[in-house]
C-alpha positions as CSV (number, residue, x, y, z in Angstrom):
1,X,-28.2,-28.7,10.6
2,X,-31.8,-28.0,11.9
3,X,-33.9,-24.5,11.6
4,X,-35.2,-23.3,14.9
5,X,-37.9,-21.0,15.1
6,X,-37.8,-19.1,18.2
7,X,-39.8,-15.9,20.3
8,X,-37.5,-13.0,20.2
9,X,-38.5,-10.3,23.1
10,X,-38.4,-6.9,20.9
11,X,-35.4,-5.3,23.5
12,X,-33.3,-8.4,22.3
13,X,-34.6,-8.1,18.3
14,X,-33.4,-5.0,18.2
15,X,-30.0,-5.7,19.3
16,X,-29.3,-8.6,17.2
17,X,-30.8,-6.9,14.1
18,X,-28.4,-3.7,14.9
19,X,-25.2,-5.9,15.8
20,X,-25.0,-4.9,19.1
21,X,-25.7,-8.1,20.7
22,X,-23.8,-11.4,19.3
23,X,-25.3,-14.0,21.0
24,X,-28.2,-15.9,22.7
25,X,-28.6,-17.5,25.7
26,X,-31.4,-20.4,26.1
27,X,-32.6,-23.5,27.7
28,X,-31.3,-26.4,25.4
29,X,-34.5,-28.4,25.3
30,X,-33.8,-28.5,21.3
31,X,-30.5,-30.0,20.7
32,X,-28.9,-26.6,19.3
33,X,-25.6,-27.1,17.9
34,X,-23.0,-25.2,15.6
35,X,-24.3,-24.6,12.8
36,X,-27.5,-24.5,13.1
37,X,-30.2,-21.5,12.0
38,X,-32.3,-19.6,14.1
39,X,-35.6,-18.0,13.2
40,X,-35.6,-15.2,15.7
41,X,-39.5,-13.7,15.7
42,X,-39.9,-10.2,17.4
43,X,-42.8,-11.6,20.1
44,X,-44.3,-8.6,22.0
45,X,-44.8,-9.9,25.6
46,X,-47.4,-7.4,26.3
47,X,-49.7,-7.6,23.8
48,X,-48.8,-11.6,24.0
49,X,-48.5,-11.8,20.4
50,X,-45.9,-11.7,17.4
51,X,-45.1,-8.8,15.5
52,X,-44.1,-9.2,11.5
53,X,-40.5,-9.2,12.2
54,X,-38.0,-11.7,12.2
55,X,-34.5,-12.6,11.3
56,X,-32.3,-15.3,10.7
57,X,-28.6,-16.1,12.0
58,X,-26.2,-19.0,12.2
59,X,-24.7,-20.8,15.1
60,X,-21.4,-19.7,15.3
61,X,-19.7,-21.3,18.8
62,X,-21.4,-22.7,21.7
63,X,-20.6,-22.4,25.6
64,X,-22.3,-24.2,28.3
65,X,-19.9,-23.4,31.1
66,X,-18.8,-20.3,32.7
67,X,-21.4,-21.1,35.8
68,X,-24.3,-21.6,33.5
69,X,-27.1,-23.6,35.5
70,X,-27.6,-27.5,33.9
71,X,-29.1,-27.7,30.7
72,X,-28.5,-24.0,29.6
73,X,-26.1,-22.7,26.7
74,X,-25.0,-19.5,25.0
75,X,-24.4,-19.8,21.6
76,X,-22.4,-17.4,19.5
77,X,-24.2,-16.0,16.3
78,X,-24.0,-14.3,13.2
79,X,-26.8,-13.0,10.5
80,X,-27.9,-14.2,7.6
81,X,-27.8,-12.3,4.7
């Protein structure tokens, strides 16, 4: 199991840190697999900066079908409590 820490645009925080959105889709230039943890940090893409926010969830189920372009995956996730 590794820990990734990743940039989190704030429209996206926001949905993970209400429930509304259950998974993430990304480039896998890491080696994500199930199981691992994300570090999501709110990054603010205007000012080009973090904000103080962050949260943690679990890799759940990975996909890297479904039409997806080479070398991309959507991985299913749940928070940490």
């Amino acid at each position: 199991m590794k820990i990734h820490d990743l940039k989190c645009w704030p429209r996206y925080f926001e949905a993970i840190v209400h429930g509304k959105k259950t998974f993430e889709v990304r480039y896998n230039d890491r080696g994500y697999r199930i199981g691992d943890e994300l570090i999501l940090r709110e990054y603010d893409i205007n000012k080009k900066e973090y904000t103080r926010r962050q949260t943690r969830v679990r890799v759940t189920d990975m996909f890297n079908d479904f039409g997806l372009l080479s070398g991309w995956v959507v991985m299913s996730i749940e928070p940490l409590l």
